[in-house]
Structure formats: structure tokens, C-alpha cells
C-alpha positions in Angstrom: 104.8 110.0 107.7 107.0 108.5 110.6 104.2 108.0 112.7 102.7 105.9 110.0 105.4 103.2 109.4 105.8 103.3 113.2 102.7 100.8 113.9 103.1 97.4 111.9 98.9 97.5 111.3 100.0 100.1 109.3 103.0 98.4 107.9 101.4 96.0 106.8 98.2 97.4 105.0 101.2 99.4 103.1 103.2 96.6 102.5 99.9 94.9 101.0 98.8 98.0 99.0 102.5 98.2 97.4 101.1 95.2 94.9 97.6 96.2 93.9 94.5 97.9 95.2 92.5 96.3 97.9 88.9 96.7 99.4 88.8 96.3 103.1 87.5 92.9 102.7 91.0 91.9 101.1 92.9 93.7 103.5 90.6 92.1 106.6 91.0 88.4 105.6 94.7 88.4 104.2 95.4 89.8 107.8 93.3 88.5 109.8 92.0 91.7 111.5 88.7 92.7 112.8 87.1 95.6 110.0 86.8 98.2 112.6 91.1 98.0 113.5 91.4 98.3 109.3 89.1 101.2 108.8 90.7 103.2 111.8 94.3 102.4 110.2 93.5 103.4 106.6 91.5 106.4 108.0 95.2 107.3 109.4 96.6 106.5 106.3 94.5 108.7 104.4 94.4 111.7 106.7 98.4 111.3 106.2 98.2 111.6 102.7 99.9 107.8 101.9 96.7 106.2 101.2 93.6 107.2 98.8 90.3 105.2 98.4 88.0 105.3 95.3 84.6 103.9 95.1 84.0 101.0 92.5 80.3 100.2 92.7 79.4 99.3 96.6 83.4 98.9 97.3 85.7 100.9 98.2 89.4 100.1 97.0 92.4 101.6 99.0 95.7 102.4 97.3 98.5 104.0 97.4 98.8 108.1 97.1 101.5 108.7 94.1 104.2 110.4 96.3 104.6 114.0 96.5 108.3 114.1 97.4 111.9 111.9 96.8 111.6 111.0 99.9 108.0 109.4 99.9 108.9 107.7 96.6 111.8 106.4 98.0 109.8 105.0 101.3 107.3 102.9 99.0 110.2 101.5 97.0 111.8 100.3 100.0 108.5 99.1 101.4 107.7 96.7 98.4 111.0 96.1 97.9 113.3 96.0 101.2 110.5 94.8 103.4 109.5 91.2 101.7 112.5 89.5 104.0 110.6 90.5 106.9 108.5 87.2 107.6 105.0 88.7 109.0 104.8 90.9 105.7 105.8 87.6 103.6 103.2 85.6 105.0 100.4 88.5 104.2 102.1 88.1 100.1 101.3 84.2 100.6 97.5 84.9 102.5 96.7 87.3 99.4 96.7 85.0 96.9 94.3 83.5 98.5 92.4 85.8 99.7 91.8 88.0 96.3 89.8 85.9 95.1 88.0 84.6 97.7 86.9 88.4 97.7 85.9 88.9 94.1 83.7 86.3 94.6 81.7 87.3 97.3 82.0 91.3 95.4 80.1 89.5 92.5 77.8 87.9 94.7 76.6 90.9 96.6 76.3 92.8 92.7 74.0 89.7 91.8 72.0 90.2 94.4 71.4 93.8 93.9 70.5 93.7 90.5 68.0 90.6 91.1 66.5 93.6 94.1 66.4 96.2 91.2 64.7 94.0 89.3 61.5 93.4 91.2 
């Protein structure tokens, strides 16, 4: 779990997965990443049990793992809660905002356009 908060990539995708769930899409553009440096960072996430990602349709959404100890419990508190003075992590709050829906936009876009395929 160290090894986890010890990258601020990973920090960060945390930090923005603290307030809702978030396809990579979300998580690329609030952050300004490249897809492939998001997908290896929640693949470590996930193989370290902190993250989980469901499939909705052609998305998947990433979230947070409901804790299995005290400990992890109180280590997402303190990341939604301790961690919104730090300013990189404040600036992702502000970026999402934006960003969300931005996203569900093009999400419904993409499901128009495979139901107009279905269709013929």
C-alpha cells in the first residue's frame, strides 16, 4: 500500500477517485496524462487491491476498493480529506469539473453511434 501513495501519478488518480468514479477518459483529461501512463497506474492500483473497475457499457469506471483494514480506511479519509491543501491535487478538484462532463458527452456520443451501427 506504501508503494502506492509513494508516486504522485498514483496520488493523484486516488485523490480524484476519493469523489466519484471515473473512466480513464476523466482521469486522462483532468490530469493531463497520456492513456497508456493512466492504465499502467490503475493496473498498479488494482493489482494492490485500492482500486476496482466495473464495466458500464463500452467504459470502464475505476473506483475505490471499500478498505479491508483500519488502517486503509483511515488512509482514504486522509487522502480526501488531509490532502485538498496540497495545490497539484486542488487543481485536479478544479480540472474535474470541467472535465466530467466534457466526458459524458463524448460517452453518449460514442453510444449514439453504436446504436445507429446496430441499426443497419
Amino acid at each position: 500500500m506504501f508503494r502506492a501513495f509513494a508516486d504522485v501519478t498514483r496520488l493523484r488518480i486516488l485523490h480524484l477517485l476519493t469523489r466519484r468514479d471515473l473512466s480513464v477518459c476523466e482521469i486522462m483529461a483532468t490530469m493531463g496524462v497520456p492513456q497508456s501512463k493512466v492504465s499502467r497506474h490503475l493496473g498498479y492500483l488494482r493489482s494492490s487491491g485500492l482500486v476496482v473497475c466495473t464495466k458500464q457499457g463500452q467504459w470502464r469506471l475505476y473506483s475505490l476498493a471499500e478498505p479491508t483494514t483500519r488502517f486503509q480506511t483511515r488512509a482514504f479519509h486522509c487522502l480526501r480529506d488531509c490532502f485538498d491543501e496540497v495545490a497539484v491535487l486542488r487543481r485536479d478538484m478544479d480540472r474535474l469539473k470541467v472535465v466530467g462532463p466534457i466526458c459524458a458527452r463524448r460517452k453518449q456520443r460514442l453510444a449514439e453511434s453504436a446504436r445507429k451501427k446496430l441499426k443497419r
